[in-house]
C-alpha positions in Angstrom: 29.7 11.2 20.4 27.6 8.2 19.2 24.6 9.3 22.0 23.8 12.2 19.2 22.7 9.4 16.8 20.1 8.6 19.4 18.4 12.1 18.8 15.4 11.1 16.0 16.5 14.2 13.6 20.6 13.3 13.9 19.4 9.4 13.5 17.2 10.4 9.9 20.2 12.2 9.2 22.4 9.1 9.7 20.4 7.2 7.3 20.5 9.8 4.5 24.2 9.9 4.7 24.3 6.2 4.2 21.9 6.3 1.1 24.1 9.1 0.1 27.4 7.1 0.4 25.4 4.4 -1.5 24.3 6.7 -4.3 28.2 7.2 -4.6 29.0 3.7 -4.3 26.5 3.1 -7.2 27.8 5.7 -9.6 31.3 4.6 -9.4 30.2 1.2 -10.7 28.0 2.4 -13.6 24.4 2.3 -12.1 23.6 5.6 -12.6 19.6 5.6 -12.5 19.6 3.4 -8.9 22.1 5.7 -7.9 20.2 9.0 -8.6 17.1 7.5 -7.2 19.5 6.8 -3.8 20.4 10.2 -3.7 16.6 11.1 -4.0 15.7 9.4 -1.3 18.5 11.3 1.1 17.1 14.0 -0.1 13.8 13.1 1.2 15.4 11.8 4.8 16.9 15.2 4.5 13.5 17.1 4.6 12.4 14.4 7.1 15.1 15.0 9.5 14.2 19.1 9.5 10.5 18.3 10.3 11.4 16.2 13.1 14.1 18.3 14.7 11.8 21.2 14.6 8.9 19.1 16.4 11.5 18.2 19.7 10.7 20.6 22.3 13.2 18.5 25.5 16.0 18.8 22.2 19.6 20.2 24.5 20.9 23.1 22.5 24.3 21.2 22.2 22.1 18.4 20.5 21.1 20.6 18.0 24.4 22.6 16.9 25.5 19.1 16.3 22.7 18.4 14.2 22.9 21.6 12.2 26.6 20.9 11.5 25.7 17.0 10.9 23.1 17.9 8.2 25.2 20.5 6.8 27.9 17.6 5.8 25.0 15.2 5.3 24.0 18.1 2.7 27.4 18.5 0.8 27.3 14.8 0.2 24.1 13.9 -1.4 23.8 17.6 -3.5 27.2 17.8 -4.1 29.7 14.9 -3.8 27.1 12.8 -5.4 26.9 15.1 -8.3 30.3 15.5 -8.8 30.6 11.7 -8.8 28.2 11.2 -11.7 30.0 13.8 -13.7 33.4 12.5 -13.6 32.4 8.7 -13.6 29.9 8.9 -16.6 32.9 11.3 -18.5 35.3 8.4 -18.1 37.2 10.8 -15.8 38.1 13.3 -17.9 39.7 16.5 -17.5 36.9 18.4 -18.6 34.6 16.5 -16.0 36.9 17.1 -13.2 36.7 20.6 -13.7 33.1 20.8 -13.8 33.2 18.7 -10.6 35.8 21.1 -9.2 33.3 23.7 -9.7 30.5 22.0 -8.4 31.6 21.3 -5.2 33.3 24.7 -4.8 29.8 26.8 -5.3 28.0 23.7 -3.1 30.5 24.4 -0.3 30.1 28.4 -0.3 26.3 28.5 -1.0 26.3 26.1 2.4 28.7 28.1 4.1 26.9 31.5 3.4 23.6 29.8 4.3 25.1 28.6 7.5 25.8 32.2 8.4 22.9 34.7 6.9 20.7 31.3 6.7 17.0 32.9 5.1 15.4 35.9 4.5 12.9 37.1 7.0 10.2 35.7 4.3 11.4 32.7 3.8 13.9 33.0 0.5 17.3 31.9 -0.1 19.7 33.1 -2.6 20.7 31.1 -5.7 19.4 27.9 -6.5 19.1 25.1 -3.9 21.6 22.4 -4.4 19.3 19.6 -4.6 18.3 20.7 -7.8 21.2 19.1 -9.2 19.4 16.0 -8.7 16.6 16.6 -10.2 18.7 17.1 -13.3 20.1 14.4 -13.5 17.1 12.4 -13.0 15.4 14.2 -15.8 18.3 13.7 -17.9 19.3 9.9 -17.4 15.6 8.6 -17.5 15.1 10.7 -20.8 18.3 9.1 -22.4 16.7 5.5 -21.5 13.9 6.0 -24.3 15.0 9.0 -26.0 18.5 8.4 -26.5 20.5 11.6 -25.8 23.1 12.2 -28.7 26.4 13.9 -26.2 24.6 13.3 -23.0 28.3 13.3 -21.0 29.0 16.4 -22.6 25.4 17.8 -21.4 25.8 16.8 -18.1 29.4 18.8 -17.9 28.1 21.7 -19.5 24.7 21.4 -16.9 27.1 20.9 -13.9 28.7 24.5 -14.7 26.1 26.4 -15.5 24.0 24.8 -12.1 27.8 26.1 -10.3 27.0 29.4 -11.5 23.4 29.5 -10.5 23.8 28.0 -6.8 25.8 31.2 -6.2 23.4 33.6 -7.9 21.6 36.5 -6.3 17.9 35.4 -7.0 15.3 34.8 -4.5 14.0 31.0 -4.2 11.9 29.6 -1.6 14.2 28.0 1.0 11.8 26.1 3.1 7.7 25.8 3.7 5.2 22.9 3.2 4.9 23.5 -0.8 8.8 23.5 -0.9 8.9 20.2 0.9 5.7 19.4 -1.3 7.2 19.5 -4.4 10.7 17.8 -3.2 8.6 14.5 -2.3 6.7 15.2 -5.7 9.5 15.2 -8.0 11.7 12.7 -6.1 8.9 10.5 -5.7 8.3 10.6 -10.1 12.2 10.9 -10.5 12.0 7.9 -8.8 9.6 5.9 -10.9 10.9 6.7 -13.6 14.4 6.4 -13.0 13.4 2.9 -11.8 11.1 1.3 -15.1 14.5 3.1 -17.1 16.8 0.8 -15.6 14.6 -2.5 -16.3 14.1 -0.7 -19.9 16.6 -1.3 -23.0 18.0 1.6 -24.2 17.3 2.1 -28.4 21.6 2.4 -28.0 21.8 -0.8 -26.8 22.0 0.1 -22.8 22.0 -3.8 -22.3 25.1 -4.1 -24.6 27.2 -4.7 -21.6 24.7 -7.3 -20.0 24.0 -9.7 -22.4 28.1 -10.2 -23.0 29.0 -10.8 -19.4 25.9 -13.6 -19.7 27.8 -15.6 -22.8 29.2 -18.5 -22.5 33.1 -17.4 -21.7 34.2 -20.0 -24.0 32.4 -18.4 -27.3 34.0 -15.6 -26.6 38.0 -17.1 -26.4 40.2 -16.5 -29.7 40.0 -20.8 -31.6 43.5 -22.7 -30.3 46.3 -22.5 -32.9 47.2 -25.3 -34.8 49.8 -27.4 -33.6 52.7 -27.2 -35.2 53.9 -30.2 -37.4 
């Protein structure tokens, strides 16, 4: 099975599956702005690996099932799993959050399982909204709350993770592929990016650095003064 990773489109896909699992990795230990911009960037390899597999003209046609089922899990990860990380990490793992998550990944696995079988209209469209869009919340959201200071922003987050559940399963047209699509997903990840980037080198006005500057104080200043001998 590992000679399907030497195909160029299955090898792009290989790498946005580890930036994915990094995003993830990130998340779970509180760095949410490197780990959005992580899940960017497989979004981007995502694209990539679509351009390239389309360009192969010797591709076998075993090669490419394999690569369509590949990138479908490569999909769920970084628009989905990802997502549903953030939600319940940043919520402390409430219950609230892991319904929201629940939902989440439930409308990302039909919306990729009903694409899978009617994929797009004859002019392009999908139904419902993409599931990468998810990211682009988030990064709109956590590099706002840098310099802005969202008052609630866990509970904003849930709330955006069900109603984006009930619009990846709606019946609207959105473009599904095409150079402007692909266009604007290098646009916004690219300033998503950026900015997600100069947030996490930027103080919070709520104190974002709290954290930092007590792990770098002397350990001692910060242990209770002995009791006094007894006498």
């Amino acid at each position: 099975m590992i000679r399907y990773l030497y195909d160029p489109a299955n090898a792009i896909t290989a790498v946005g599956l580890v930036l994915s699992t990094t995003a993830i990795y990130l998340a779970l230990v509180g760095r949410y702005e490197i780990g959005i911009c992580f899940a960017l960037w497989a979004l981007l390899a995502d694209d990539l690996d679509g351009m390239i597999a389309k360009s192969l003209t010797n591709r076998s046609a075993v090669t490419a099932q394999i690569g369509a089922a590949f990138d479908g899990f490569a999909d769920l990860v970084y628009a989905a799993v990802f997502p549903a990380v953030v939600v319940l990490s940043f919520n402390a793992f409430s219950a609230l959050a892991f319904l929201a998550a629940v939902c989440l990944m439930l409308s990302a696995a039909l919306r990729l399982s009903y694409f899978a079988v009617f994929r797009l209209d004859v002019d392009g469209y999908g139904r419902g909204l993409p599931l990468n869009n998810d990211l682009f919340v988030l990064a709109i959201l956590f590099a706002a709350n840098r310099y802005l200071v969202i008052g609630r922003l866990g509970s904003i987050v849930i709330g955006g993770a069900f109603l984006l559940s009930v619009l990846h399963l709606s019946s609207f047209k959105f473009p599904g592929t095409g150079t402007a699509l692909r266009l604007a997903n290098l646009t916004l990840s690219t300033a998503g990016s950026i900015a997600l980037l100069r947030a996490n080198s930027h103080p919070s006005q709520s104190g974002g650095n709290h954290g930092k500057r007590l792990r770098n104080r002397d350990p001692c200043r910060l242990r209770p003064p002995p009791a006094p001998a007894g006498g």
